[in-house]
N, C-alpha and C positions, 0 to 999 in steps of 0.2 A: 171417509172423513179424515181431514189432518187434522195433528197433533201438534202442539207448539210448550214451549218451557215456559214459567214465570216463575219469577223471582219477589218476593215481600221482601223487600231489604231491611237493614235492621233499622233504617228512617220509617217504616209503615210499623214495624213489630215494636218501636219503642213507641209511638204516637199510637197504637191501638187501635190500626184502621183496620187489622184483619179482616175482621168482621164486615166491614161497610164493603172493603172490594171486595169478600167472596159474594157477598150478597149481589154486586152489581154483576159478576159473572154469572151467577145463576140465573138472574131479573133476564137478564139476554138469553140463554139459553143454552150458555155453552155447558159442557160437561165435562166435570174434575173425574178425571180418572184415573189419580194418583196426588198424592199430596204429603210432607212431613216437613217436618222442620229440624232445621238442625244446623249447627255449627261447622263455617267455613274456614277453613285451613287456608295457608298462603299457596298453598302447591295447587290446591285446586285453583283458587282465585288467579294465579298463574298461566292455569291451563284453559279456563273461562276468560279470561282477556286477554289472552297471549299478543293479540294486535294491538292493545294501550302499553303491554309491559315497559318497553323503550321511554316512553313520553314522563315528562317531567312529574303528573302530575297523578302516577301511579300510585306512590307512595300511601296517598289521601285514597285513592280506591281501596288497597289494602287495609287501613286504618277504619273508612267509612263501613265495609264490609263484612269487619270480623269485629264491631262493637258489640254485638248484641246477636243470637242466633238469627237465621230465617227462616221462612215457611216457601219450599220451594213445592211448586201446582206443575201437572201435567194436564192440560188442555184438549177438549177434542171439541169439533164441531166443524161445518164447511164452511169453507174457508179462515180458520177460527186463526192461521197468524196475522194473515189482514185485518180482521175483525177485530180479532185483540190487539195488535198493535196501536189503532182508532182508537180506541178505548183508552189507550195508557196514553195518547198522546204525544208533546215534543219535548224531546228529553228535559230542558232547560223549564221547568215548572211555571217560571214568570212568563212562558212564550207560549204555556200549554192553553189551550180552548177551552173556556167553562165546557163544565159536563165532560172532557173525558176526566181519567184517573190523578192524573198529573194538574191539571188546570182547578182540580177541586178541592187535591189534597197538598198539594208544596209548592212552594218556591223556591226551591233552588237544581242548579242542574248538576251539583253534586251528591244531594240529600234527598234523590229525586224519586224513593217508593218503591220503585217496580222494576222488573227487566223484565221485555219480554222479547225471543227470540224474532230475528228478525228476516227468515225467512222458513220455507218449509227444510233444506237442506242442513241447516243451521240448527231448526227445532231439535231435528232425530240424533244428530251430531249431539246436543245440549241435555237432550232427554237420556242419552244414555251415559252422559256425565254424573248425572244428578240422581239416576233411580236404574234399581235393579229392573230387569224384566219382569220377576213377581212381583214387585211394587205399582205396576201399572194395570187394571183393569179395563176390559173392553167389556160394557155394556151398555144396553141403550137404555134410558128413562124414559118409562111408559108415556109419559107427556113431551116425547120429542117430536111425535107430528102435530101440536100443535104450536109448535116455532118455524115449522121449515113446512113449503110445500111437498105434496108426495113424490115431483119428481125431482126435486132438489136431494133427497136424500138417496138414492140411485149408485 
C-alpha cells in the first residue's frame, strides 16, 4: 500500500476542522499511521516549497504557515495519494467540488486547509521531511477488508 503526507494548515487548526477531516479519512478508509503536530520553521517551509521560494507570493506562504502550529498525518491505503488528493480537492477552495475537503471547508486558495502530496515520489520525499522512521507505524486495522476487495489488497 502507499503512503502519502498531509498537512492541516494553521487555516483548518485555527477553524477547528481537525476533527471533521480525520473523521472523513477514517469514514473512507484510509489509515493514519503516523500523525503530531507541530510548529513550522521557515527553513523547513523552505525546503517543503522550495519550487514557490522565487514567486512573489512566498512571503504570504511563510506568514500563512507559521500562524498557528499544524497537525501533520502520514497516510496509508491503495492508492491513497489519488484517493486523497480527490478528497482535498482544487487547491483555490471557491473552484473546489462540494464534498471534497476544500469545497466544504474554504474559500480561498491561500487559506486553503490542507496539503496533500502530490504524488507517490513526492509523498516518501515529504514523509521523511515531516516524521522520523519510529514516528510511522505499519499496521493493519482489523476492519480493513471490509473497505477493500481481497484482491485489491495483495
Amino acid at each position: 500500500m502507499e503512503q502519502t503526507l498531509v498537512i492541516l494548515k494553521p487555516s483548518a487548526v485555527e477553524r477547528r476542522l481537525i476533527g471533521k477531516i480525520l473523521q472523513r479519512i477514517e469514514d473512507r478508509g484510509l489509515i493514519i499511521c503516523g500523525m503530531k503536530m507541530m510548529k513550522l520553521d521557515e527553513k523547513i517551509l523552505r525546503e517543503h516549497y522550495a519550487h514557490l521560494v522565487d514567486r512573489p507570493f512566498f512571503p504570504s506562504i511563510l506568514e500563512s504557515m507559521t500562524a498557528s502550529p499544524v497537525i501533520v498525518i502520514c497516510l496509508k491505503g491503495v492508492d491513497v495519494v489519488n484517493v486523497f488528493r480527490t478528497m482535498t480537492g482544487s487547491t483555490n477552495g471557491r473552484n473546489a467540488a462540494p464534498g471534497t475537503l476544500r469545497g466544504d471547508f474554504c474559500m480561498s486558495g491561500q487559506e486553503n486547509i490542507i496539503h496533500a502530496s502530490d504524488s507517490v515520489e513526492n509523498a516518501n520525499i515529504e514523509i521523511n521531511r515531516f516524521f522520523k522512521p519510529e514516528e510511522i507505524f505499519d499496521y493493519t486495522p482489523s476492519n480493513l477488508r471490509f473497505f477493500y476487495g481481497a484482491d485489491e489488497l495483495k
